[in-house]
C-alpha positions as CSV (number, residue, x, y, z in Angstrom):
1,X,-85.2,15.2,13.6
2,X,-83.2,12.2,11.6
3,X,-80.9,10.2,12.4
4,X,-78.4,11.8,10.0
5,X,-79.2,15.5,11.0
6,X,-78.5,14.1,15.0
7,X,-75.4,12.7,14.0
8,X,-74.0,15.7,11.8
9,X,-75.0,17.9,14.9
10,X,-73.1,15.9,17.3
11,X,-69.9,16.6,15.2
12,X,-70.5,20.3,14.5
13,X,-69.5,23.0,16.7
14,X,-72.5,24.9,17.1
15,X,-72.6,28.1,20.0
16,X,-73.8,25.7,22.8
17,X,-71.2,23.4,22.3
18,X,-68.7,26.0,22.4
19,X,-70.1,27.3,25.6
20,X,-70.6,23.8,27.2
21,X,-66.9,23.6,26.3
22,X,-65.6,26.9,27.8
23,X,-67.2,25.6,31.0
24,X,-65.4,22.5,30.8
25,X,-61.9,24.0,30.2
26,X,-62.3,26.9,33.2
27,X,-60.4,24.0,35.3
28,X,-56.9,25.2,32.5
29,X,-57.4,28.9,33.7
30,X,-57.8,28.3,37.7
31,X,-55.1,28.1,40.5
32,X,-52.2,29.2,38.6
33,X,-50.0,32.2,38.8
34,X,-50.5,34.9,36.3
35,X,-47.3,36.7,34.4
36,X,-47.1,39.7,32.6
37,X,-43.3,40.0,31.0
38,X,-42.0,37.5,32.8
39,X,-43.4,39.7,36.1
40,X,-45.4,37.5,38.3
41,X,-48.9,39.6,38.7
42,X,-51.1,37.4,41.0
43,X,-52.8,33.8,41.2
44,X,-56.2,33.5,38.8
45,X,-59.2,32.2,41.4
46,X,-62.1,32.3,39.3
47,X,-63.7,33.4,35.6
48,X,-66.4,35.9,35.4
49,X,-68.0,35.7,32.2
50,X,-65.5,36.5,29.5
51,X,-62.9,37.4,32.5
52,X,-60.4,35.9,34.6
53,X,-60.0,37.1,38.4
54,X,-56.7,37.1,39.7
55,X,-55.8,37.7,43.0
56,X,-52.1,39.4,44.4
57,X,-51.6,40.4,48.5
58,X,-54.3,42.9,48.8
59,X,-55.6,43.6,45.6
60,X,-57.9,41.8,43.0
61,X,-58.1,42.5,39.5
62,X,-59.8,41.6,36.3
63,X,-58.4,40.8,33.2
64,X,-59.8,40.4,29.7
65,X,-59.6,36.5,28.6
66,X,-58.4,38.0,25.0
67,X,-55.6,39.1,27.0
68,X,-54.2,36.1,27.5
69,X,-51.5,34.4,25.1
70,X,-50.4,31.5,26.5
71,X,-52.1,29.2,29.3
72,X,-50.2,26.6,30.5
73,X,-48.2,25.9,33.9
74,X,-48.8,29.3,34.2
75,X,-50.5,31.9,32.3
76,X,-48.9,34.6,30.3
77,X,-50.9,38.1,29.5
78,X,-50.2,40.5,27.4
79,X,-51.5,44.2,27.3
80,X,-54.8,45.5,29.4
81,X,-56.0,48.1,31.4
82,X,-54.5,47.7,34.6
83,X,-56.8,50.9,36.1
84,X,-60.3,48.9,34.8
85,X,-59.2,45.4,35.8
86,X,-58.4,46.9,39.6
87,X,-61.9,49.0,39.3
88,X,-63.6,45.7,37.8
89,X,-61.6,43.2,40.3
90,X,-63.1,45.3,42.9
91,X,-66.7,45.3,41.8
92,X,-65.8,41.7,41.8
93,X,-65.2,41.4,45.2
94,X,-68.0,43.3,46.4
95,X,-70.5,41.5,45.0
96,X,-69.2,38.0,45.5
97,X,-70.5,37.4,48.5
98,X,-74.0,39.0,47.9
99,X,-76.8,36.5,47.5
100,X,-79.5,37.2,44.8
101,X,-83.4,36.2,44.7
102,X,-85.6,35.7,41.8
103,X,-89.1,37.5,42.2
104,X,-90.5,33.9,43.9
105,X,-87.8,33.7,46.7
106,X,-85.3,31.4,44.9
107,X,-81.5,32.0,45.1
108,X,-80.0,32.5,42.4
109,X,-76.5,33.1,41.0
């Protein structure tokens, strides 16, 4: 590879960049309460894939990241599913503490 074609890739967003830098802003989308008009719906305590987990009392649910407009102090979500995020925030919770082998022995994710 040249120089130039090293350089000019360094610059361009390509899909693994974008990815690298999704993993790098999950710290902007952790730890801060969740509202939905101005209601306050839980406290976001993870991402799981293209979805944020958020947390309230009892319940856990899981909401779309495209649902979210605004992600600052707090984060502001518009419209979902609320019956699919509980459903999904659930499957969430039961499988977050299971631990998972590869077919030689090795934990995985």
């Amino acid at each position: 590879m040249s120089i130039i074609a090293k350089i000019t890739g360094f610059f361009k967003k390509n899909p693994q960049n974008l990815e690298e830098d999704a993993q790098l802003k999950t710290h902007l989308y952790i730890g801060k309460f969740v509202k939905q008009d101005y209601i306050d719906i839980g406290e976001s305590i993870a991402i799981d894939g293209k979805r944020i987990i958020i947390k309230k009392s009892e319940s856990i649910m899981s909401i779309p990241l495209e649902a979210i407009i605004k992600a600052g102090d707090n984060i502001r979500v518009g419209d979902f599913d609320m019956e699919e995020s509980l459903r999904l925030g659930k499957e969430w919770e039961d499988q977050k503490d299971v631990l998972k082998f590869d077919d030689k022995g090795m934990m995985i994710r």
